[in-house]
C-alpha positions as YAML, in Angstrom:
chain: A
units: angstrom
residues:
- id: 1
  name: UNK
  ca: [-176.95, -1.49, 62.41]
- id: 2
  name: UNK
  ca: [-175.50, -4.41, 64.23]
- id: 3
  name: UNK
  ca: [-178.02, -6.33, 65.56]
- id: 4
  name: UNK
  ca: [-179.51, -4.53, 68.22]
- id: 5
  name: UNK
  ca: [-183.07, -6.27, 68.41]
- id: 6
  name: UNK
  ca: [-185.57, -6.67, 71.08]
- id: 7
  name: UNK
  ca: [-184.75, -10.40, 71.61]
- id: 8
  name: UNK
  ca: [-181.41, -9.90, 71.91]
- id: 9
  name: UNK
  ca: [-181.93, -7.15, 74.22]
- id: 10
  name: UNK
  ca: [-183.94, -9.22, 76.44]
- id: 11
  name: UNK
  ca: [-182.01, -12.25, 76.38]
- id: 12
  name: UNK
  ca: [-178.62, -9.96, 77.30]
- id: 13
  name: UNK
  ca: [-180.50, -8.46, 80.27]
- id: 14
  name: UNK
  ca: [-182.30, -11.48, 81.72]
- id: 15
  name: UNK
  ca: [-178.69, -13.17, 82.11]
- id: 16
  name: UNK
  ca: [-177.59, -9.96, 84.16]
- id: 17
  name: UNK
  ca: [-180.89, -9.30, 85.79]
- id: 18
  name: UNK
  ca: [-181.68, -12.94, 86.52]
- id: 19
  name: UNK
  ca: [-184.91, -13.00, 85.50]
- id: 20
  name: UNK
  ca: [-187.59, -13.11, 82.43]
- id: 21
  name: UNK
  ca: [-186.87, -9.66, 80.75]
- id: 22
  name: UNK
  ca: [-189.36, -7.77, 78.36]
- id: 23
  name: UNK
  ca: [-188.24, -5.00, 75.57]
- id: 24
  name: UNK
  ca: [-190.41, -2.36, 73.95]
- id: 25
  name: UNK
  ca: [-190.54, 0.93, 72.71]
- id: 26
  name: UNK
  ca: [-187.00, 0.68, 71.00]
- id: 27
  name: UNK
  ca: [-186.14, 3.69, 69.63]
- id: 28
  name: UNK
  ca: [-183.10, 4.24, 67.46]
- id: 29
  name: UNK
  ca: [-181.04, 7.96, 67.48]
- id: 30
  name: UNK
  ca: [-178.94, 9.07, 65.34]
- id: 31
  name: UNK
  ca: [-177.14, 11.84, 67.22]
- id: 32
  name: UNK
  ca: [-173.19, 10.14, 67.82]
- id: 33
  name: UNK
  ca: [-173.76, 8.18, 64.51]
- id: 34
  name: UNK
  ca: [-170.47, 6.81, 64.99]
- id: 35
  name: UNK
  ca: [-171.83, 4.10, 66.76]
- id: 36
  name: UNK
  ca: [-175.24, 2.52, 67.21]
- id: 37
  name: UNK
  ca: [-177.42, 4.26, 69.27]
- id: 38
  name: UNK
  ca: [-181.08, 2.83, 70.44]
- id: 39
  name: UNK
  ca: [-183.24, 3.21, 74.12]
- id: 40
  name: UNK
  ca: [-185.63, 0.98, 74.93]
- id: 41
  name: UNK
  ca: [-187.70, 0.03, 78.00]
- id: 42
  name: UNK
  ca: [-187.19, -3.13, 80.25]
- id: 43
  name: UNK
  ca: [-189.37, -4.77, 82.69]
- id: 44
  name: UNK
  ca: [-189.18, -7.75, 84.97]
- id: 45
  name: UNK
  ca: [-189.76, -9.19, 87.82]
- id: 46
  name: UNK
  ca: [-187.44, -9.10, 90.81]
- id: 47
  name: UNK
  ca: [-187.99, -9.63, 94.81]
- id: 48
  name: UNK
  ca: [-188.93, -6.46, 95.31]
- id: 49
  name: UNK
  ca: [-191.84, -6.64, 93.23]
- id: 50
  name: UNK
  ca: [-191.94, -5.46, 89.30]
- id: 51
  name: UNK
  ca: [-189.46, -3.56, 88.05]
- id: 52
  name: UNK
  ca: [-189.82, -1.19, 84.79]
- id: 53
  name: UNK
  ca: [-186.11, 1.07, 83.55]
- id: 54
  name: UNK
  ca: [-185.56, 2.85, 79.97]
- id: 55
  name: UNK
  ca: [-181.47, 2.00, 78.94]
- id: 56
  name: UNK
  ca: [-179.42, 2.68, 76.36]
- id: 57
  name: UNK
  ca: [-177.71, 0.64, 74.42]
- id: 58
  name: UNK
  ca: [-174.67, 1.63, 72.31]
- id: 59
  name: UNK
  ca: [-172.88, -0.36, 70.21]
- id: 60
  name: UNK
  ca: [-170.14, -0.79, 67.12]
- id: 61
  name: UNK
  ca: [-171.39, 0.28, 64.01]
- id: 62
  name: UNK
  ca: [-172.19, -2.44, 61.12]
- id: 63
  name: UNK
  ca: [-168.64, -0.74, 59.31]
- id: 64
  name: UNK
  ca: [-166.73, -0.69, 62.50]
- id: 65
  name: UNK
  ca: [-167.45, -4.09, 62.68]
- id: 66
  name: UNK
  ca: [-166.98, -5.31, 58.97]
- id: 67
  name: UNK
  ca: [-163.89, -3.21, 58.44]
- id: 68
  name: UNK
  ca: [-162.18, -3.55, 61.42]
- id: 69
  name: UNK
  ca: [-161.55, 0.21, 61.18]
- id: 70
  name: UNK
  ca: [-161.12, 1.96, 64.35]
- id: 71
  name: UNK
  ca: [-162.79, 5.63, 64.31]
- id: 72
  name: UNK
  ca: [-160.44, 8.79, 65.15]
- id: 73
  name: UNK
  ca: [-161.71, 8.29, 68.71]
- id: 74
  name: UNK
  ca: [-161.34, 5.55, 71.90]
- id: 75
  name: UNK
  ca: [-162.68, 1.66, 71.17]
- id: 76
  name: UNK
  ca: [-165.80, 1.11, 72.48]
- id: 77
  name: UNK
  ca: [-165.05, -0.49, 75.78]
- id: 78
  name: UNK
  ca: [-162.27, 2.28, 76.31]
- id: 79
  name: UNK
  ca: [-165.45, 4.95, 76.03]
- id: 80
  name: UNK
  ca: [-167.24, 2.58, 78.76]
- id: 81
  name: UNK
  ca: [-164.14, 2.75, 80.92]
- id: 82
  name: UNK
  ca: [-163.77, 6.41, 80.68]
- id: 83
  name: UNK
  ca: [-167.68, 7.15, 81.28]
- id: 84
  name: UNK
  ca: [-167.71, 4.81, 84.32]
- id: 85
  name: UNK
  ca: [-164.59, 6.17, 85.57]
- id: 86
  name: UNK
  ca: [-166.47, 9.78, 85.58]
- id: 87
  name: UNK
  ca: [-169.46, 8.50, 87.64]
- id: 88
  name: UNK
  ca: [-168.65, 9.98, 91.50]
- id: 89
  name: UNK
  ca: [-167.14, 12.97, 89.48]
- id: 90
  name: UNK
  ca: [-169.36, 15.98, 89.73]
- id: 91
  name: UNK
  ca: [-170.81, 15.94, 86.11]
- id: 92
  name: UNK
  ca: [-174.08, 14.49, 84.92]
- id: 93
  name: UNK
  ca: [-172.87, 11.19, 83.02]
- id: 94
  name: UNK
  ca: [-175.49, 8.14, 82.47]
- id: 95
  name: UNK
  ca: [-174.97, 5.30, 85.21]
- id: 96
  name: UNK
  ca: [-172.85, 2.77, 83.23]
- id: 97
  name: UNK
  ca: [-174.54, -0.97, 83.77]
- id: 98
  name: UNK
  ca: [-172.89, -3.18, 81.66]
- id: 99
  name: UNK
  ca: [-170.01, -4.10, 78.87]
- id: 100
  name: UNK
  ca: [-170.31, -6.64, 76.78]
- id: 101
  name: UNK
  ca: [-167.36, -7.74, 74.44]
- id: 102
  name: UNK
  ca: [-168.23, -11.06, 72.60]
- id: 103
  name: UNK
  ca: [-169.37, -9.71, 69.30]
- id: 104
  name: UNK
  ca: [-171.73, -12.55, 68.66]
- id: 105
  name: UNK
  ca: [-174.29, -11.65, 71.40]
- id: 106
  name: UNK
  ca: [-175.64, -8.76, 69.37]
- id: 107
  name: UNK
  ca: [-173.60, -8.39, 66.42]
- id: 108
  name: UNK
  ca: [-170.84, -5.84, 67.46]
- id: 109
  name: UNK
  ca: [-169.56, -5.23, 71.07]
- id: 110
  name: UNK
  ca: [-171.93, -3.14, 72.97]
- id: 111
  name: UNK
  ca: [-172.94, -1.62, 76.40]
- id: 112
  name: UNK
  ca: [-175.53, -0.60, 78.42]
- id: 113
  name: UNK
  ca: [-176.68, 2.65, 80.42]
- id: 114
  name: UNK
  ca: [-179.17, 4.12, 82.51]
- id: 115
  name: UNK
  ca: [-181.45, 6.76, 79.96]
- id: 116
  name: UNK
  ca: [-181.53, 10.20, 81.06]
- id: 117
  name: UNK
  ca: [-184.33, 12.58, 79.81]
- id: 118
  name: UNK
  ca: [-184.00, 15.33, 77.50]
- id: 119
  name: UNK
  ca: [-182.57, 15.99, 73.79]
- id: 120
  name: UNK
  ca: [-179.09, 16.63, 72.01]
- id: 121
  name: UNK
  ca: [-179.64, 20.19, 70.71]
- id: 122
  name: UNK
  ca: [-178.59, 20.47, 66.93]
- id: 123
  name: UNK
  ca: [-176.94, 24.21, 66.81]
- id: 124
  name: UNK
  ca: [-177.36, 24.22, 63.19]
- id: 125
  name: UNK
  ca: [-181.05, 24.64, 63.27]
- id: 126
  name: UNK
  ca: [-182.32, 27.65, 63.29]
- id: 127
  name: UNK
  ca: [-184.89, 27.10, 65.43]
- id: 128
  name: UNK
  ca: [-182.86, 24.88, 68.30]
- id: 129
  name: UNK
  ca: [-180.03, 28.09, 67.95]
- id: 130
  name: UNK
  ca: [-181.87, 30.59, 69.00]
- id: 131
  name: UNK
  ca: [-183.41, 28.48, 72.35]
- id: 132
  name: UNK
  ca: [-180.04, 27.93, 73.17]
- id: 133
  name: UNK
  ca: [-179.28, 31.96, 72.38]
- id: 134
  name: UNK
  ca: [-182.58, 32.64, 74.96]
- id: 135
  name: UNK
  ca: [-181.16, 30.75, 77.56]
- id: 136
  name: UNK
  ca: [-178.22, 32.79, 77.57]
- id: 137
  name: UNK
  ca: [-180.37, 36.08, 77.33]
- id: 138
  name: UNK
  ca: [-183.06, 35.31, 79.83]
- id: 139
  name: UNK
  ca: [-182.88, 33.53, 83.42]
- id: 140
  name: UNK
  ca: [-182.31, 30.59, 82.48]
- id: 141
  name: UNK
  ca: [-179.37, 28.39, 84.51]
- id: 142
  name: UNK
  ca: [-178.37, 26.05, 81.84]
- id: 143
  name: UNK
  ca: [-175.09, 28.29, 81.00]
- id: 144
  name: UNK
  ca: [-173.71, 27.60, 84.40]
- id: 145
  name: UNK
  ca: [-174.93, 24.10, 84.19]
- id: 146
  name: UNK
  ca: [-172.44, 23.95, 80.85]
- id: 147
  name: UNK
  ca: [-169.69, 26.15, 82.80]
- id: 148
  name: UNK
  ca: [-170.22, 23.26, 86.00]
- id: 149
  name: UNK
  ca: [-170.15, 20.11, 83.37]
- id: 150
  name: UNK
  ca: [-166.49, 21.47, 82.20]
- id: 151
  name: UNK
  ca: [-165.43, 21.72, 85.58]
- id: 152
  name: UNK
  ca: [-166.93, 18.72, 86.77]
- id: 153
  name: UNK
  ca: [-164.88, 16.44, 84.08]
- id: 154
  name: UNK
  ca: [-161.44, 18.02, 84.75]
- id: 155
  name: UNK
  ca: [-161.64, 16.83, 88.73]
- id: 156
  name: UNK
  ca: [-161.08, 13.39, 87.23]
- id: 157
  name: UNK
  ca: [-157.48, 12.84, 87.71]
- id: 158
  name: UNK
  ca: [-155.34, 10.48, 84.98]
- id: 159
  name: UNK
  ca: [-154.86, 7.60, 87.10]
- id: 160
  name: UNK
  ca: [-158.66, 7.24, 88.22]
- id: 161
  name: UNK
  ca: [-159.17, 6.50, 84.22]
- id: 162
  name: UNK
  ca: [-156.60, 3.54, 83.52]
- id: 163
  name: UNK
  ca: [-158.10, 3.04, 80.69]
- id: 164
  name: UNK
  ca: [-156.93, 5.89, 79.09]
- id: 165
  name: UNK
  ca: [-152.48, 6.59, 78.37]
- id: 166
  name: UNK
  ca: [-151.39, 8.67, 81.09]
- id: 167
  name: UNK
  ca: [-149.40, 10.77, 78.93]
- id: 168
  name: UNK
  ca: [-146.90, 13.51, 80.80]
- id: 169
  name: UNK
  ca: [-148.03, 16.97, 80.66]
- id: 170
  name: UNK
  ca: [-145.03, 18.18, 78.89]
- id: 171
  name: UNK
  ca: [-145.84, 15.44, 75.76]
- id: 172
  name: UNK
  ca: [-149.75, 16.17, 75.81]
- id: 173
  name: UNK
  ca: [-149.47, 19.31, 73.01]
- id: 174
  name: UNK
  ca: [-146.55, 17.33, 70.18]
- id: 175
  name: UNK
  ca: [-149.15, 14.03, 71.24]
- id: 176
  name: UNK
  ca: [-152.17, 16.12, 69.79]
- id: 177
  name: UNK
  ca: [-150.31, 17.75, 66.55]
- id: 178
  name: UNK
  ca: [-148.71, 14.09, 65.92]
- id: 179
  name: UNK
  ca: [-151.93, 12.25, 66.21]
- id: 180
  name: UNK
  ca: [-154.15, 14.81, 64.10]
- id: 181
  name: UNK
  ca: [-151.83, 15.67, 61.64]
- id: 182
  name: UNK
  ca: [-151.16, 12.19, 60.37]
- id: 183
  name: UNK
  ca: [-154.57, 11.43, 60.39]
- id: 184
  name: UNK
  ca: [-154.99, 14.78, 57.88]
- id: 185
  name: UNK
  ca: [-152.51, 13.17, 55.65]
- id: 186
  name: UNK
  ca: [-153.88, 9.87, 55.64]
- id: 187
  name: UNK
  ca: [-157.04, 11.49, 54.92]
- id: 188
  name: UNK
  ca: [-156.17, 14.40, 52.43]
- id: 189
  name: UNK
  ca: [-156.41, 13.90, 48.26]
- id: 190
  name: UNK
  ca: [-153.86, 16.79, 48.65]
- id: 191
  name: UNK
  ca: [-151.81, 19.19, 50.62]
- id: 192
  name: UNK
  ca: [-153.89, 22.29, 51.24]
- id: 193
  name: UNK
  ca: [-151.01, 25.00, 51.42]
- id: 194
  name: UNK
  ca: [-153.46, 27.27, 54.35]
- id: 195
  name: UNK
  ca: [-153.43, 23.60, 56.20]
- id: 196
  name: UNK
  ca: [-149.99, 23.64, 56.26]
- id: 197
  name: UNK
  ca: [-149.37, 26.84, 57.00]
- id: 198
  name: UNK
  ca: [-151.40, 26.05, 60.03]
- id: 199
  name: UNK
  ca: [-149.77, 23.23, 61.35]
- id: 200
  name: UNK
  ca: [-146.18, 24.95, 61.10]
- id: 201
  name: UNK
  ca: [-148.10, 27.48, 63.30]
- id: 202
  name: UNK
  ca: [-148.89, 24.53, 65.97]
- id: 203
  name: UNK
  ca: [-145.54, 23.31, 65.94]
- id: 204
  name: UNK
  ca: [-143.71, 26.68, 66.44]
- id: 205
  name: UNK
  ca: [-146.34, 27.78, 68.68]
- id: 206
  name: UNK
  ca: [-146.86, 24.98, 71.39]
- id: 207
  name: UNK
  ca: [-148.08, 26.36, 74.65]
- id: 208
  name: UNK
  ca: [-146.69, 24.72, 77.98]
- id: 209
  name: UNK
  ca: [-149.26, 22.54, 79.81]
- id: 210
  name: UNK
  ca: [-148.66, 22.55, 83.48]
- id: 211
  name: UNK
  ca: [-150.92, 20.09, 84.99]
- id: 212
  name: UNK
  ca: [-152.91, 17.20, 82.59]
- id: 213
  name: UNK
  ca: [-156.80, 15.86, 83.56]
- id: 214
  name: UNK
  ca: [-159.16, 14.18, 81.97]
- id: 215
  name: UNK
  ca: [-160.15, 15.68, 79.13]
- id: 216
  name: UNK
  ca: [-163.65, 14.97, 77.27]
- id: 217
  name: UNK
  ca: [-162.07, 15.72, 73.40]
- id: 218
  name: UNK
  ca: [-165.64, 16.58, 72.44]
- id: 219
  name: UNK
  ca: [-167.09, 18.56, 75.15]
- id: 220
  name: UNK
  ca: [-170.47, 20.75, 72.72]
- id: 221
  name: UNK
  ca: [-173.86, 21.16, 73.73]
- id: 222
  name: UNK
  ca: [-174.74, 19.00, 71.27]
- id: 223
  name: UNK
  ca: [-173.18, 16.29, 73.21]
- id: 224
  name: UNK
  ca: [-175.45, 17.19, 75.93]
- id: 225
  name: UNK
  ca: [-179.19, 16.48, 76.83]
- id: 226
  name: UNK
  ca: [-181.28, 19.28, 78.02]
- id: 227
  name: UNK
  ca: [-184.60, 18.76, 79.25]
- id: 228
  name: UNK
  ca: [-185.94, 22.32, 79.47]
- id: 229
  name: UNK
  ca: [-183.84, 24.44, 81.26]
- id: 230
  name: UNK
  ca: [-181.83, 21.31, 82.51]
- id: 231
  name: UNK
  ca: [-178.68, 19.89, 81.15]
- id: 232
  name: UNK
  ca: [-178.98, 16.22, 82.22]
- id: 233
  name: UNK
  ca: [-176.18, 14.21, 80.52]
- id: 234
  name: UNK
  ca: [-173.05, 14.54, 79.45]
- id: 235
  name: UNK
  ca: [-172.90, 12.05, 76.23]
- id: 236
  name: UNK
  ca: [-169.92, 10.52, 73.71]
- id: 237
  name: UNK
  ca: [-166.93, 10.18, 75.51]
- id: 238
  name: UNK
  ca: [-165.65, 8.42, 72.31]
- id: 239
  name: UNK
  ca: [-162.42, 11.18, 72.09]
- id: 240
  name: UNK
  ca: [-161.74, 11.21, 75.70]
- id: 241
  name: UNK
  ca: [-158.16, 11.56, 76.76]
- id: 242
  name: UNK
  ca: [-155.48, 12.99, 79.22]
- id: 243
  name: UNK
  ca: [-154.89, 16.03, 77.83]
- id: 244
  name: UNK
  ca: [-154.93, 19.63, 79.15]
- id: 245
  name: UNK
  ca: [-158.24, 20.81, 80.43]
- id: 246
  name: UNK
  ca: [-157.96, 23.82, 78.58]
- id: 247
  name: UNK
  ca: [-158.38, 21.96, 75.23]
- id: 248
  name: UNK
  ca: [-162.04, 21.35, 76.12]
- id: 249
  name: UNK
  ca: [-162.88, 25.49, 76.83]
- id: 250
  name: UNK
  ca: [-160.95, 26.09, 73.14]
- id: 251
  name: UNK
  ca: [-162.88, 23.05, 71.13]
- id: 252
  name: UNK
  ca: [-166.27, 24.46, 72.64]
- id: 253
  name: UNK
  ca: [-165.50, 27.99, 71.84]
- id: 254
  name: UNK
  ca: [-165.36, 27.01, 68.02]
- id: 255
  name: UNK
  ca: [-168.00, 29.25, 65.86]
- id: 256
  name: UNK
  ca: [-168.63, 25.25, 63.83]
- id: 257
  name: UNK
  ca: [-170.42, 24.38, 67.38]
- id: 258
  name: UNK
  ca: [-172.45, 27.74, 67.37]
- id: 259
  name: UNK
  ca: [-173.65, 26.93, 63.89]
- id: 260
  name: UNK
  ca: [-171.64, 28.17, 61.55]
- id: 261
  name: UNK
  ca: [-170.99, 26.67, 58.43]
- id: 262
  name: UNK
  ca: [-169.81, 28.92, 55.68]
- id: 263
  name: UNK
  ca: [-172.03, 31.89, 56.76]
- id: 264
  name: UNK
  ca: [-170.84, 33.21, 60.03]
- id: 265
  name: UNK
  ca: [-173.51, 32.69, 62.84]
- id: 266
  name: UNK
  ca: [-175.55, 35.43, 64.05]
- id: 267
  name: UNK
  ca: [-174.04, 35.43, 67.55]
- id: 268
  name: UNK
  ca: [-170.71, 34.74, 67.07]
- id: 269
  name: UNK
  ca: [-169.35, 35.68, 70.76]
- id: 270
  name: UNK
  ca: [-171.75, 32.84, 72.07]
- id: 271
  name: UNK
  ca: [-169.62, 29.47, 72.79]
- id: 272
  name: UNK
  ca: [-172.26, 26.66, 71.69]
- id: 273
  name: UNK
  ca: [-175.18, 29.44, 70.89]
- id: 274
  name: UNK
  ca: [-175.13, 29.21, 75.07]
- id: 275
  name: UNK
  ca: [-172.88, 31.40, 76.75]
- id: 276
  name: UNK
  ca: [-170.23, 34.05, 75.98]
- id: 277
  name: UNK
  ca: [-166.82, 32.68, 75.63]
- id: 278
  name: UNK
  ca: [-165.44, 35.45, 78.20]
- id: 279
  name: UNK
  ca: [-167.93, 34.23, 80.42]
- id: 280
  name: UNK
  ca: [-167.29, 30.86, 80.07]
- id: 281
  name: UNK
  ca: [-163.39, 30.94, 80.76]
- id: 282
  name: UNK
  ca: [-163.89, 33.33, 83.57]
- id: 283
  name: UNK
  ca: [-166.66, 31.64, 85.43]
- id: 284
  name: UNK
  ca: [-164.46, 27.87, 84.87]
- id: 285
  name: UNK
  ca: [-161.54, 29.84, 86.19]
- id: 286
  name: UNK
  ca: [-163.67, 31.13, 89.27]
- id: 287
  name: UNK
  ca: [-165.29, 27.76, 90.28]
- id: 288
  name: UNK
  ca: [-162.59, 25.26, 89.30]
- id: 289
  name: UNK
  ca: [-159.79, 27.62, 90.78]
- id: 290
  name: UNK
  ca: [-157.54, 26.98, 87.65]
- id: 291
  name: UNK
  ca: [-155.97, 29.97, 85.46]
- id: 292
  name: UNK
  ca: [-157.65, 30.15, 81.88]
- id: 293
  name: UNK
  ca: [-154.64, 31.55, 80.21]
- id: 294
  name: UNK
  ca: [-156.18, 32.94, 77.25]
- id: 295
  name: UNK
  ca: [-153.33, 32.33, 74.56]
- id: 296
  name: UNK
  ca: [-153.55, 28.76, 75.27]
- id: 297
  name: UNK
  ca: [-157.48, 28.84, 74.90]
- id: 298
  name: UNK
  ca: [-156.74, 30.45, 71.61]
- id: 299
  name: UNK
  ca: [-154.37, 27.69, 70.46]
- id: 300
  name: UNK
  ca: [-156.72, 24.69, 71.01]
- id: 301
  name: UNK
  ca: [-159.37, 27.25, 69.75]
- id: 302
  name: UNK
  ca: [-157.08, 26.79, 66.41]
- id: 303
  name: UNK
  ca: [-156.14, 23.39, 66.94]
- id: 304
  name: UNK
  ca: [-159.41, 22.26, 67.55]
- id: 305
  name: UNK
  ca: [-160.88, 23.57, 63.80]
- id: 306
  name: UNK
  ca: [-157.87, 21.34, 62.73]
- id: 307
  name: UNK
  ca: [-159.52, 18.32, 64.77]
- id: 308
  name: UNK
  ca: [-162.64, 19.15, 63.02]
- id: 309
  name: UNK
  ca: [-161.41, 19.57, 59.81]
- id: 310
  name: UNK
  ca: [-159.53, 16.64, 60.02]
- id: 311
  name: UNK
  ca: [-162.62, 14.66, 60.82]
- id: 312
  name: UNK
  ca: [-164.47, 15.63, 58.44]
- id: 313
  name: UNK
  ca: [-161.73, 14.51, 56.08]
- id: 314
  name: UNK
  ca: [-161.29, 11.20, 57.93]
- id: 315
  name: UNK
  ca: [-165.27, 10.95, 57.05]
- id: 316
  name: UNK
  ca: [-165.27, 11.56, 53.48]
- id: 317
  name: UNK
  ca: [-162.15, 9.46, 52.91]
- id: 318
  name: UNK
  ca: [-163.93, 6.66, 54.60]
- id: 319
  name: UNK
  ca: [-166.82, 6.99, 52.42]
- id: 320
  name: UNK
  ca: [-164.42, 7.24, 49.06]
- id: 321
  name: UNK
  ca: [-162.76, 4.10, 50.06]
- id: 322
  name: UNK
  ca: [-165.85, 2.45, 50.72]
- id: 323
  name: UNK
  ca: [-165.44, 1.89, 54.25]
- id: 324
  name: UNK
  ca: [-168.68, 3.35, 54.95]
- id: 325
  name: UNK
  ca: [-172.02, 3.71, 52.79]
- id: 326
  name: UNK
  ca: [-173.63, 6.30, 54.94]
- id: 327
  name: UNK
  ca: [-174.31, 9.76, 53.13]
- id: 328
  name: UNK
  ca: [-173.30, 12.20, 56.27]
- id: 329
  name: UNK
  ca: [-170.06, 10.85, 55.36]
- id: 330
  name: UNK
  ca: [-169.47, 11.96, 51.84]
- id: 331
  name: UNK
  ca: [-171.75, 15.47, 53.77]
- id: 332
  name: UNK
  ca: [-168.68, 16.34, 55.57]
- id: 333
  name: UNK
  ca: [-166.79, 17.57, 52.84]
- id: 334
  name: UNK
  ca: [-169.11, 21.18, 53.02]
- id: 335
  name: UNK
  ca: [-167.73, 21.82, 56.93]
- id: 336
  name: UNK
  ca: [-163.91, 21.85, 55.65]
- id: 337
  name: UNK
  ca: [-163.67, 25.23, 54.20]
- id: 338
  name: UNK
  ca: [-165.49, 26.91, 56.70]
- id: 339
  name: UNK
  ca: [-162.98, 25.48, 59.38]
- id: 340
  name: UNK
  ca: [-159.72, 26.78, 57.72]
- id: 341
  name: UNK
  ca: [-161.47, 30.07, 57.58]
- id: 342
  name: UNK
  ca: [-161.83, 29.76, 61.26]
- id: 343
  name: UNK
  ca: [-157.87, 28.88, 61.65]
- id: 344
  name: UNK
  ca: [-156.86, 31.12, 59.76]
- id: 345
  name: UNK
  ca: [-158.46, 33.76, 61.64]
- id: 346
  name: UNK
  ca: [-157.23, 32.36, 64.68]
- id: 347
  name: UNK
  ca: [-153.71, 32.31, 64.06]
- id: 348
  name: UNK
  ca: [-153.92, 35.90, 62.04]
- id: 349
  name: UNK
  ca: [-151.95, 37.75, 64.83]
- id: 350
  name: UNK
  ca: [-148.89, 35.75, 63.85]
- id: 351
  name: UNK
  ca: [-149.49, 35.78, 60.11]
- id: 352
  name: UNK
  ca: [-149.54, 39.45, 59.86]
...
């Protein structure tokens, strides 16, 4: 972990604050291991009297650092950008505070936001799965909370995220298969002929995009807190883009983020265990007033397993070439073959 220590902490914050800053009660996470994760409680004094806050701090990881090795997703400070370029948007995002580049303040470059309550669920629990699956059976308003969250990110327009490329909507789809499939081959001990057969179905199959916005790249319940029936953050903006909205519907309707693995999952209609994927794309298309065409839902349904995939690749080559000593790494090797099961089956129509 880079060194994200109480001292530091309070030394960073009493330079923005202005004033004698305590830490305590740092608590590390690990959910969004790509990067350092901890919360932690500050208190000072100010002219308004004492002041006590619980932030978040997330920073480069130790091997981000040491290798210089950028992860598939944005830099650090591009993930800031994006996050505090989403802040008036309607879509529950922590209030962004601070950046800090100058690696030698805490080890790795770093920032700093407010800490919303609640918990990342983990679909691949049992247990968590079936809350999730009781939300969407019962009364409960978190579904529409999910359904609002999508629409809330796509009302950010490309040019209110500079940060991010303003690609053209008619290069967004050949930008995707170009940027995933050469990270596959950089990442791959060896051609896997369904892979291929795959990507020949991208290229031949590329949908037209008609309008671009941002796009989250990673958009899961599990990159959500819920507190109870509440879904208070939206979380890792780390593979935010300008892409087509429609991407984020497709990536969240993958069976991986409903729990499957190998075994299929026991409600596999349910987009993130939380809501049925019809329901989904016909409540975005009701509130955001944008057509879900479904054939291009179903190719970044198929794409997106690729993205996946291709992580999970990127991950275990990382860990072969020492990049990285963490085990969850070396772990993602047991997600691949479920994935091309799940592209194959996407892209069966056309196979048959």
């Amino acid at each position: 972990m880079s060194d994200v220590t109480g001292d530091a902490l309070s030394s960073f914050l009493g330079e923005q604050l202005g004033a004698d800053v305590t830490v305590a009660d740092l608590e590390e996470h690990v959910e969004g291991w790509s990067r350092d994760t901890v919360s932690f409680t500050a208190r000072w004094q100010g002219d308004e009297g004492e002041h006590e806050q619980r932030f978040v701090v997330r920073a480069e990881s130790d091997a981000q650092v040491e290798s210089g090795r950028r992860s598939e997703g944005n830099d650090i400070e591009t993930e800031y950008r994006t996050m505090d370029a989403a802040q008036d948007a309607p879509v529950p995002v922590p209030t962004t505070r601070w950046f800090e580049g100058d690696r030698s303040v805490m080890g790795g470059k770093f920032f700093v936001v407010d800490h919303r309550p609640g918990d990342a669920p983990v679909v691949w629990d049992r247990d968590q799965r079936a809350h999730l699956q009781e939300a969407w059976d019962g009364d409960s308003d978190l579904p529409d909370q999910f359904v609002d969250a999508a629409v809330g990110v796509h009302e950010v327009a490309p040019e209110d995220v500079p940060a991010l490329e303003n690609v053209p909507a008619e290069a967004v789809v050949d930008r995707e298969i170009d940027r995933w499939v050469e990270v596959y081959r950089e990442s791959t001990v060896r051609p896997e002929p369904a892979v291929e057969e795959c990507i020949r179905w991208f290229r031949a199959n590329k949908p037209e995009v008609p309008e671009t916005t941002l796009v989250h790249g990673d958009f899961r319940i599990g990159n959500m807190l819920v507190d109870g029936d509440d879904l208070t953050a939206v979380l890792d903006w780390e593979l935010a883009r300008v892409g087509d909205p429609l991407y984020d519907l497709g990536y969240a309707s993958l069976q991986y983020f409903a729990g499957k693995l190998i075994e299929p999952t026991e409600r596999p209609e349910l987009a993130c265990s939380l809501l049925e994927r019809e329901y989904l794309y016909d409540e975005y298309e009701r509130r955001s007033g944008r057509t879900v065409n479904r054939e291009r839902v179903r190719y970044w349904r198929a794409f997106s397993a690729f993205v996946m995939m291709t992580i999970g690749l990127s991950g275990v080559h990382q860990f072969r070439q020492g990049d990285t000593d963490d085990v969850r790494s070396a772990w993602f090797q047991y997600i691949v073959p479920g994935l091309v099961e799940d592209m194959l089956a996407i892209v069966r129509e056309d196979r048959t």
